[in-house]
TISE-30017 format. One line per 4 residues: for each residue x, y, z of N, C-alpha, C. Coordinates in steps of 0.2 Angstrom, whole numbers. Layout:
X:Y:Z:X:Y:Z:X:Y:Z | ... $
end
This chain:
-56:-307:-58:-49:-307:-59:-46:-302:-54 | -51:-296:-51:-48:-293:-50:-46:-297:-41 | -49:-299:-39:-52:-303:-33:-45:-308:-33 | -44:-313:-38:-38:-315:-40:-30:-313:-37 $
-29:-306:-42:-26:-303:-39:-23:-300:-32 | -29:-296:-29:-33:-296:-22:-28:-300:-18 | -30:-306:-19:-28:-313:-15:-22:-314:-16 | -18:-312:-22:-10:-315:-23:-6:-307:-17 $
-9:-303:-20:-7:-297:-15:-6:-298:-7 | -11:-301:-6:-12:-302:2:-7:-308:4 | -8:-314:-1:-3:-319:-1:3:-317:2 | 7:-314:-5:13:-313:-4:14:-305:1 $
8:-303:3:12:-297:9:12:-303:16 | 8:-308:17:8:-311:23:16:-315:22 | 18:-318:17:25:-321:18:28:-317:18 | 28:-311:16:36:-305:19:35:-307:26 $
29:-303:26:30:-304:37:29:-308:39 | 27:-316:37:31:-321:40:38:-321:39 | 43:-319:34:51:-322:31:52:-315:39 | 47:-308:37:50:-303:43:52:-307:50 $
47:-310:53:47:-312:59:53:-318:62 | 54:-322:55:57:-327:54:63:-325:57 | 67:-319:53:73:-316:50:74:-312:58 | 72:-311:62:71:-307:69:73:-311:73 $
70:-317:72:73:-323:78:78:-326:76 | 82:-326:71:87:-329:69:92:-323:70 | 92:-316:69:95:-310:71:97:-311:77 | 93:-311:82:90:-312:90:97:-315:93 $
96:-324:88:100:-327:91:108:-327:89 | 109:-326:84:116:-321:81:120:-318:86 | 114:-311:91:117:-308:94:116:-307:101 | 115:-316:101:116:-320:108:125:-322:108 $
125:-325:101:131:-326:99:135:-322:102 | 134:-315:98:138:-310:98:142:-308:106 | 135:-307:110:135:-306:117:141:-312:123 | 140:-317:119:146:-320:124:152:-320:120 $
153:-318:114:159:-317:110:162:-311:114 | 158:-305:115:164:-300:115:165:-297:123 | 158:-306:128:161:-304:133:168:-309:134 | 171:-312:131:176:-315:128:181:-311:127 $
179:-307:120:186:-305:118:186:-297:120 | 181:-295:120:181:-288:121:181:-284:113 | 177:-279:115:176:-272:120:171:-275:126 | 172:-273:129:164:-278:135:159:-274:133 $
158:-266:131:150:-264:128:150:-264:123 | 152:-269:120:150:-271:114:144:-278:117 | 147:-281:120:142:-286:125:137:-285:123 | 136:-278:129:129:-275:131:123:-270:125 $
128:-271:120:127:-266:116:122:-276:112 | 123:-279:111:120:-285:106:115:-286:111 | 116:-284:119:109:-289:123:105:-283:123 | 105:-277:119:100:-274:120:96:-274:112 $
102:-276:107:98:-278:100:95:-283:101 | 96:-287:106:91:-293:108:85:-291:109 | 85:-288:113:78:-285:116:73:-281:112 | 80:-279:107:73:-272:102:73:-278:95 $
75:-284:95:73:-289:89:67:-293:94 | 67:-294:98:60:-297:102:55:-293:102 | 55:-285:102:49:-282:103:47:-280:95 | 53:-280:92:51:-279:84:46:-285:82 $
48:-292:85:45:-299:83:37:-297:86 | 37:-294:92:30:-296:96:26:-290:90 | 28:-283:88:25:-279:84:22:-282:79 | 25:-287:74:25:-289:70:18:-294:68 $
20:-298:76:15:-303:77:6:-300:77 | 9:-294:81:3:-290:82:-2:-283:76 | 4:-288:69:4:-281:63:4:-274:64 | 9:-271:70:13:-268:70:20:-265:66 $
16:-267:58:21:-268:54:30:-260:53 | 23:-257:53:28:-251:52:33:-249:56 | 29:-249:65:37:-248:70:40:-254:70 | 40:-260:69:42:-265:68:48:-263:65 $
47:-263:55:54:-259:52:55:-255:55 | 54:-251:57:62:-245:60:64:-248:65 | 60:-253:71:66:-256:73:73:-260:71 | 70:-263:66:74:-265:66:80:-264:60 $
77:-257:56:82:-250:53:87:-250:60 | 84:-249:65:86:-243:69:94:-249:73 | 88:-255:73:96:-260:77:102:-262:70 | 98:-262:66:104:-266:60:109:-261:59 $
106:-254:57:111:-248:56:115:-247:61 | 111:-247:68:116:-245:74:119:-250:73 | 121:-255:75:124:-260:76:129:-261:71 | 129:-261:65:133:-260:59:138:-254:61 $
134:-248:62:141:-244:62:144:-242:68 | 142:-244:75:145:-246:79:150:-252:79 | 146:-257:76:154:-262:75:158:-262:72 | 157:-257:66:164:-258:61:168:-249:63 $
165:-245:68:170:-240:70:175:-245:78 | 170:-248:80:175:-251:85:180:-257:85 | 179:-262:80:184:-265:77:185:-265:72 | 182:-261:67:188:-260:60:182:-265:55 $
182:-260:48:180:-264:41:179:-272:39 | 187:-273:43:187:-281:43:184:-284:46 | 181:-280:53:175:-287:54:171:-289:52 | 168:-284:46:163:-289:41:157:-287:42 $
156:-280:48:147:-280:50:144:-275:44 | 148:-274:38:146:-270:33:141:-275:31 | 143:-280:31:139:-286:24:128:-283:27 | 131:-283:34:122:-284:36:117:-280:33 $
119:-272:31:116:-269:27:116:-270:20 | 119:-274:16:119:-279:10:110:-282:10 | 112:-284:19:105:-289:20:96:-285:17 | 99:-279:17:90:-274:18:89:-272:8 $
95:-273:5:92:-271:-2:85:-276:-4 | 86:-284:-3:80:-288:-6:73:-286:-3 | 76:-282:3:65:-279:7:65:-273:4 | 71:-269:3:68:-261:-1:66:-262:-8 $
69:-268:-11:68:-270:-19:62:-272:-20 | 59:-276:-16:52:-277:-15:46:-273:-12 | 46:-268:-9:43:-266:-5:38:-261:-8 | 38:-261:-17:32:-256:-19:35:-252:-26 $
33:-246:-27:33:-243:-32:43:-243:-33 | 42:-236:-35:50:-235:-38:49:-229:-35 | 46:-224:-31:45:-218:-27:49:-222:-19 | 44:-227:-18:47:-230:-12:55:-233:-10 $
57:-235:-17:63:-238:-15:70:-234:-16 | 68:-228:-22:76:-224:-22:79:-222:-17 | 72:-219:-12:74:-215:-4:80:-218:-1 | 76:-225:2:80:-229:7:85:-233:1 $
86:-233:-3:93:-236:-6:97:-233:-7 | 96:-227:-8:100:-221:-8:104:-219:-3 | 101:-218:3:102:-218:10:107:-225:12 | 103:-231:10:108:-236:13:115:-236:11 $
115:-233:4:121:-235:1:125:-228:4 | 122:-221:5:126:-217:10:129:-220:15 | 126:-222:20:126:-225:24:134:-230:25 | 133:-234:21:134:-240:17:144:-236:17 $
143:-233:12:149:-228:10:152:-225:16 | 149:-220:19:149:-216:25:155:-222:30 | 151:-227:32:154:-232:36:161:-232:35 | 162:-234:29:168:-235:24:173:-232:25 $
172:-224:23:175:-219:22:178:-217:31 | 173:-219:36:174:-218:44:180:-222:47 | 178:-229:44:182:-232:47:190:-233:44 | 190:-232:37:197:-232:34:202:-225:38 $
194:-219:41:199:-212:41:202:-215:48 | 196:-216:54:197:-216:59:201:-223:63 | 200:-227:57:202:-236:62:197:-238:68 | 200:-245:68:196:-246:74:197:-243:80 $
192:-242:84:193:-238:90:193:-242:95 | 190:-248:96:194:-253:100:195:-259:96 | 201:-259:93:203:-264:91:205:-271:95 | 204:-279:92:203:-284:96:208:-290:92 $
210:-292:96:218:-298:95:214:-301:86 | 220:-301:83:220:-306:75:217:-310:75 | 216:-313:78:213:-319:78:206:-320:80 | 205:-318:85:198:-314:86:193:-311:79 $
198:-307:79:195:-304:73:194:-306:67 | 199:-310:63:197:-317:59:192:-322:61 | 190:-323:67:183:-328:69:178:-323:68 | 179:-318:70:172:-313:69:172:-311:62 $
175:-310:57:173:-309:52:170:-315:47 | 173:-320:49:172:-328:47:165:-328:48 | 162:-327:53:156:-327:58:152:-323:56 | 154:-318:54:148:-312:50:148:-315:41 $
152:-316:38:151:-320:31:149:-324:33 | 147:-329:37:144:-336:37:137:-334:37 | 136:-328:42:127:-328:43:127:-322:39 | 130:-319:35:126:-317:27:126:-320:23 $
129:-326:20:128:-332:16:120:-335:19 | 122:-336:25:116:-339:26:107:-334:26 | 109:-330:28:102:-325:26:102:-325:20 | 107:-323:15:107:-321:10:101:-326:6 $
104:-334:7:104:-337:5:96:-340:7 | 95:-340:14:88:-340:16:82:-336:12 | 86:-331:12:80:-323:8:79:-325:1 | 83:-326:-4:83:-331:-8:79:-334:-12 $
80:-340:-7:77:-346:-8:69:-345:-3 | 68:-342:-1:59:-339:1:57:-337:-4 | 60:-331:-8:56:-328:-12:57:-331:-19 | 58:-336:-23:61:-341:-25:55:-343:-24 $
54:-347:-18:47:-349:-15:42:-348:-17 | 40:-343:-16:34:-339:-16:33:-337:-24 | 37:-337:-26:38:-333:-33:35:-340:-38 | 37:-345:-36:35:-353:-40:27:-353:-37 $
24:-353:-31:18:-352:-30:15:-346:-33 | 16:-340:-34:12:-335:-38:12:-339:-45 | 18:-341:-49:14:-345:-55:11:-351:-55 | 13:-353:-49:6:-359:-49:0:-355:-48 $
-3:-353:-43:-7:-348:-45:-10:-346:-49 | -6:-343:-50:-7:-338:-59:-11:-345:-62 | -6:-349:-63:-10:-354:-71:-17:-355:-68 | -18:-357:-60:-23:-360:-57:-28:-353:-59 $
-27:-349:-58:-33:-344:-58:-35:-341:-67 | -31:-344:-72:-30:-343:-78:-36:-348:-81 | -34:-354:-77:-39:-359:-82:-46:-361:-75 | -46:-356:-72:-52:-356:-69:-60:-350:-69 $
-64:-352:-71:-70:-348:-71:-70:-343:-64 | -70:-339:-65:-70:-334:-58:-81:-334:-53 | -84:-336:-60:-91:-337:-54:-90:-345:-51 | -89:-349:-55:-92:-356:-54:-87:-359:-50 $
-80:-358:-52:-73:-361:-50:-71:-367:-53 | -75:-367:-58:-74:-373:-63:-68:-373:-69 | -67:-378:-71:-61:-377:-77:-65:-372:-82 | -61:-365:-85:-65:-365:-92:-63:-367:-98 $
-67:-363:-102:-66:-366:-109:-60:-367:-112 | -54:-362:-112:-48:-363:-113:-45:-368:-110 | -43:-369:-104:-41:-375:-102:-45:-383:-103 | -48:-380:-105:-53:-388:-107:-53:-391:-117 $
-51:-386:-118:-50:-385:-125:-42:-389:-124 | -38:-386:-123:-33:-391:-122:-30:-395:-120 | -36:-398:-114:-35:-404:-110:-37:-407:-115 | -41:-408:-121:-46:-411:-122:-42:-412:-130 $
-39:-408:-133:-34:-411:-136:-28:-415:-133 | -26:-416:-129:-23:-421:-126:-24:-427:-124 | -31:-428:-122:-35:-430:-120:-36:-437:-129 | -37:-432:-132:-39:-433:-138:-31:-439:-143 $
-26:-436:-142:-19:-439:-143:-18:-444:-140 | -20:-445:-132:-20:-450:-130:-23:-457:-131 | -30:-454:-132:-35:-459:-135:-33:-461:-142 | -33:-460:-147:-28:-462:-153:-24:-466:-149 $
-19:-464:-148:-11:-469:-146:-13:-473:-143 | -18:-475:-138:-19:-480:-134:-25:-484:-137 | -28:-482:-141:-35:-486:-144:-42:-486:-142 | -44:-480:-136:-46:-478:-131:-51:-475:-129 $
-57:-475:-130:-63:-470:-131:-64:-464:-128 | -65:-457:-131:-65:-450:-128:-71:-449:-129 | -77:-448:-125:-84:-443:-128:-82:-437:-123 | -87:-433:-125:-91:-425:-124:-96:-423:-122 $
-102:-423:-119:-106:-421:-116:-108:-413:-114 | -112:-410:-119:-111:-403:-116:-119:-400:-114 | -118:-399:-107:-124:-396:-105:-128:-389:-104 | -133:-389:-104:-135:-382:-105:-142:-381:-100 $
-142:-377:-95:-146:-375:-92:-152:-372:-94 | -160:-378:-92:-164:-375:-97:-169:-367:-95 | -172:-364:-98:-175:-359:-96:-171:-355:-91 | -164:-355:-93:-161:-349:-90:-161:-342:-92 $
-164:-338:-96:-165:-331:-99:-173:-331:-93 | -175:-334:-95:-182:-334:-90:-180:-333:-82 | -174:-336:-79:-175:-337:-72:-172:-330:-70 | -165:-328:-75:-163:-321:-76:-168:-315:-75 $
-173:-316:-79:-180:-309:-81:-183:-311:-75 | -186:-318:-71:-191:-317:-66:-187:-315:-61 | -179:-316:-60:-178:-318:-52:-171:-313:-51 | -170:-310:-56:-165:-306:-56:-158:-311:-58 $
-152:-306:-62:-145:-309:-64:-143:-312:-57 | -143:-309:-50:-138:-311:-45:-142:-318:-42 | -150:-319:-43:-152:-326:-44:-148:-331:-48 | -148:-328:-56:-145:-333:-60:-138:-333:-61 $
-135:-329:-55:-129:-334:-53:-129:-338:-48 | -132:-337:-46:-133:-343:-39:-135:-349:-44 | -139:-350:-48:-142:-356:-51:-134:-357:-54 | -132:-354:-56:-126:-356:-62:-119:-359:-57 $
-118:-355:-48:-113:-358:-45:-119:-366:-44 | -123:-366:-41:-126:-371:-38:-128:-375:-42 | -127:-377:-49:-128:-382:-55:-122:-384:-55 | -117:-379:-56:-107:-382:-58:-106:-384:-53 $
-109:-385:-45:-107:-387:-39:-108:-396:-40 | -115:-395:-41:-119:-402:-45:-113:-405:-50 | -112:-404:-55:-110:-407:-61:-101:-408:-57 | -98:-404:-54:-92:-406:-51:-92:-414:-47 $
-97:-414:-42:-98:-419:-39:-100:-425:-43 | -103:-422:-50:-105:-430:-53:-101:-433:-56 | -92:-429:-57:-87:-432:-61:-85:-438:-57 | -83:-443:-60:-81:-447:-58:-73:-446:-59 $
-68:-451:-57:-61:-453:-57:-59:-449:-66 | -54:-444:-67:-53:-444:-73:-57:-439:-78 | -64:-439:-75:-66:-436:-78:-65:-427:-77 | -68:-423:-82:-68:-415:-83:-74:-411:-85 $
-75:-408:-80:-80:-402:-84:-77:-396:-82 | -81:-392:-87:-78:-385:-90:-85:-380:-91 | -85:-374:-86:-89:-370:-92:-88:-366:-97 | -92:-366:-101:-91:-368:-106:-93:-361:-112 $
-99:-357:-110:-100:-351:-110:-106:-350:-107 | -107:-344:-103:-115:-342:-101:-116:-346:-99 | -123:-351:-100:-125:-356:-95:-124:-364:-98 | -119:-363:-100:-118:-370:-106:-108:-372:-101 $
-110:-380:-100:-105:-384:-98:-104:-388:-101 | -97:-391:-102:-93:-396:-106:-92:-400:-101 | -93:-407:-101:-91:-414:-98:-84:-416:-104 | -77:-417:-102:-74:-422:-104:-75:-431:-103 $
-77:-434:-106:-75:-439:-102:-69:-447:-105 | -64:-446:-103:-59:-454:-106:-60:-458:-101 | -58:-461:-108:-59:-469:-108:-69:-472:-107 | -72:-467:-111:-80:-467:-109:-83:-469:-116 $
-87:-475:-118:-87:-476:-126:-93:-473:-124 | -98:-471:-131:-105:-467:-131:-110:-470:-128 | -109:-478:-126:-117:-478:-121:-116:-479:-115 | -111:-477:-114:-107:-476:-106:-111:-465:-106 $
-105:-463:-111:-107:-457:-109:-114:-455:-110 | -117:-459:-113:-127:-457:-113:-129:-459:-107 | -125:-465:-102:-130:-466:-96:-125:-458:-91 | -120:-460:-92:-117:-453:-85:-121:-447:-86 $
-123:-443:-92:-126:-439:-94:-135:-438:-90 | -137:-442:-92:-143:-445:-90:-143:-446:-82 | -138:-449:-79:-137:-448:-71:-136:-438:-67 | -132:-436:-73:-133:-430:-71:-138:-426:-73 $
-141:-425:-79:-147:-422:-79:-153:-426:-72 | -152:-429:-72:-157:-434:-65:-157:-431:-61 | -149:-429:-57:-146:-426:-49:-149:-420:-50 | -148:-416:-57:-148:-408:-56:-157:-408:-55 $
-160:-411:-59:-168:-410:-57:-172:-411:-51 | -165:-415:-48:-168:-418:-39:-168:-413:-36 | -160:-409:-37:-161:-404:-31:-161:-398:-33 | -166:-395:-32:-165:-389:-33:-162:-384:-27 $
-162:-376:-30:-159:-374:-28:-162:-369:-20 | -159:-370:-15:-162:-366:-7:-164:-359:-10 | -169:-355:-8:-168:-350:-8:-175:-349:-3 | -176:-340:-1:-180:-337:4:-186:-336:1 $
-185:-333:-5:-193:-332:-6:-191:-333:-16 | -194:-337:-17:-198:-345:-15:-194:-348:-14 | -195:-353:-9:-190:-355:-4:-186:-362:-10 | -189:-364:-14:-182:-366:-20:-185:-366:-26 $
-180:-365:-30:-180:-362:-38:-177:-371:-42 | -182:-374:-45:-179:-381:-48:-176:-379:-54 | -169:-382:-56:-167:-380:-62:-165:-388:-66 | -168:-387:-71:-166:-394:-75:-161:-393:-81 $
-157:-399:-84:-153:-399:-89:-155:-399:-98 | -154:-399:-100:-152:-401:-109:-146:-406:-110 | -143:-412:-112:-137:-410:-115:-138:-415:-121 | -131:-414:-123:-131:-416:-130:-124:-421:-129 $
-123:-428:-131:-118:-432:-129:-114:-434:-138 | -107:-435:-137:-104:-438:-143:-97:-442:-140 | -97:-446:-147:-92:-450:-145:-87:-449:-151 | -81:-448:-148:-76:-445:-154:-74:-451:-157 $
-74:-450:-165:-74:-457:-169:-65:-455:-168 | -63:-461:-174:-56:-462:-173:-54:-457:-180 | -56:-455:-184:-54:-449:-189:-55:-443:-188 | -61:-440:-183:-63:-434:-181:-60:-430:-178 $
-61:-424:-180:-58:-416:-176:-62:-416:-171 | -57:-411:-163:-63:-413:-159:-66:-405:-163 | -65:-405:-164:-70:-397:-165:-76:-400:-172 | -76:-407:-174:-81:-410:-177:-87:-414:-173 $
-81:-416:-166:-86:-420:-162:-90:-414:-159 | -88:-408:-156:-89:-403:-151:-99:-400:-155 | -97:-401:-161:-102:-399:-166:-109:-405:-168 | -104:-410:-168:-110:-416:-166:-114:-415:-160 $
-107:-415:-153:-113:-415:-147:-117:-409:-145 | -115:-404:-149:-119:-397:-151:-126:-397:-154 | -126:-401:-159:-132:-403:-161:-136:-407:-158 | -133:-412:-153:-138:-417:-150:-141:-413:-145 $
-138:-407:-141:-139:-404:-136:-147:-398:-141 | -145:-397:-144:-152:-393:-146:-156:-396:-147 | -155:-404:-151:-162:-408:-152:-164:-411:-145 | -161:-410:-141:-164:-411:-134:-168:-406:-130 $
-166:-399:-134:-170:-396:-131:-176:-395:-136 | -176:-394:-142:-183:-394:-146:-187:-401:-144 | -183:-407:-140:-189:-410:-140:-191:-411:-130 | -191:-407:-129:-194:-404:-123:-190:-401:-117 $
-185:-401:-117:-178:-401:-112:-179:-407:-108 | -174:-406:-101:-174:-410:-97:-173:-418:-100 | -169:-417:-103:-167:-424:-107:-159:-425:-110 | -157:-431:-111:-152:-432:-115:-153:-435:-123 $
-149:-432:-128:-147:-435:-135:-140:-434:-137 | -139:-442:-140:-133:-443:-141:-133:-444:-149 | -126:-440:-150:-125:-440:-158:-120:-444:-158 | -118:-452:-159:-111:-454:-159:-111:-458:-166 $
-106:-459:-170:-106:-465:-173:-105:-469:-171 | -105:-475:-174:-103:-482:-170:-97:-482:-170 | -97:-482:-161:-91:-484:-157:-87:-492:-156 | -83:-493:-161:-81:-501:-159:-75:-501:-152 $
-75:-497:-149:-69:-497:-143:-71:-498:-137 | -67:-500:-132:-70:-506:-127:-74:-500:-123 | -76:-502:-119:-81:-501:-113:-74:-498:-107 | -77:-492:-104:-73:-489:-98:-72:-496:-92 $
-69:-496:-88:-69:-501:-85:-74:-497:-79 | -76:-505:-73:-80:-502:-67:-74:-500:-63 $
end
């Protein structure tokens, strides 16, 4: 589980610094915009002043590329802040460059503990105020024709709605894949990678509602690796999990269309199979104990360890619990192994439902 997490960790820090790197070229091109706007309208270093946040939003990109993560943000602290209160001392409040630092609360709110985040929110929101408070005392210092400055404001709310709304709807994103995830890593075995018990447990009621409504045959096959405490004592646990990933690899490949296996517990695995009546699921069974005894497993010294099955097959009648059938192929599974292992028995009653189709 912990490995699990591990991974969603690493996940979601590689989409920040992709959404980072994204969010730089689209800044980049803003303040190409910008650059012919105010060699337009003026101040003219206001121009030169965007074609140099061009250049420190391209070199933040190459850091970024290069996980350069940390000088990366301050550059781009350093261009947004600048740039912000530069533009709103030279043309005044109204032109709307307050909105950009609105843009940095979703990366501080994200970025980690609650040590990490009061600093820089605290600061932006000075910041943030500070501006406010300069530009109302002082006014614009190069103030620019009405008009003008109605496009530019119009043009700075456009591209905060749209980052806004970008940033958003990424994490948004990502947020729906960590609970896919999640469920996926929930109803997964962490050695084998197979369904466990719990999600199979409720496939299988389902499974089981379905086959009623439709009239439909459900059996259970559950297998159990023989002489596994033995392979444990002779060959060591980190052995007997190699037999146990390299048996569930077997048995995954032997499902057919539809069908499900699950571990089950320890060294013991659950087949679901629909639409399977009992002498269907006695031959599938028998095909997989067969494969498992073919191949054994590689190893160096001795260069392979054979591991063979047990199991126990049932076919769920039309009145039964599955936790009545589970108990039927539970008993079949032992009398196969009291009568020598490496065998199949099926406990079904008579099944009158059709046949799986080919």
């Amino acid at each position: 589980m912990n490995l699990a997490i591990d991974a969603r960790r690493t996940t979601a820090h590689r989409a920040f610094w992709l959404m980072t790197r994204r969010v730089t070229i689209l800044a980049a091109s803003v303040d190409a915009i910008f650059f012919v706007f105010f060699l337009w309208s003026g101040p003219a270093y206001m121009a030169w002043i965007n074609l140099l946040s061009i250049g420190l939003y391209a070199t933040a990109n190459r850091l970024l590329a290069h996980r350069y993560n940390t000088p990366a943000l301050w550059l781009i602290w350093l261009e947004v802040m600048g740039h912000a209160i530069i533009g709103t001392l030279a043309v005044g409040w109204e032109a709307g460059f307050h909105y950009y630092l609105v843009m940095f609360i979703p990366a501080i709110m994200v970025s980690g503990y609650i040590s990490r985040i009061v600093v820089p929110l605290a600061a932006l929101f000075s910041i943030y105020v500070g501006m406010y408070l300069a530009a109302t005392y002082f006014g614009p210092l190069s103030p620019i024709a009405g008009s003008a400055l109605v496009a530019l404001y119009l043009f700075n709310v456009s591209v905060f709605f749209a980052m806004a709304s970008y940033t958003a709807r990424f994490f948004y994103q990502r947020v729906r894949q960590s609970e896919s995830q999640l469920r996926e890593y929930a109803a997964r075995d962490a050695l084998t990678g197979l369904f466990n018990r719990r999600y199979l447990l409720d496939l299988a009621g389902r499974e089981q509602t379905r086959a009623r409504r439709e009239n439909a045959p459900l059996s259970l096959a559950i297998a159990d690796i023989d002489h596994f405490k033995s392979i444990n004592d002779s060959h060591g646990h980190e052995t007997g999990d190699q037999v146990l990933v390299h048996v569930a690899g077997i048995l995954e490949r032997c499902c057919r269309a539809g069908d499900t296996v699950a571990r089950w517990g320890g060294e013991e695995f659950l087949f679901l199979l629909p639409n399977t009546n009992a002498d269907e699921a006695t031959l599938f069974a028998t095909r997989v104990c067969e494969t498992v005894a073919e191949r054994s497993l590689p190893r160096e010294d001795p260069p392979t360890l054979a591991c063979t099955l047990s199991l126990g097959v049932a076919c769920l009648s039309e009145d039964e619990s599955l936790t009545e059938a589970l108990a039927r192929a539970d008993a079949a599974l032992y009398e196969s192994k009291t009568a020598g292992r490496n065998r199949v028995t099926a406990n079904s009653p008579a099944c009158n439902q059709p046949a799986r189709s080919a």
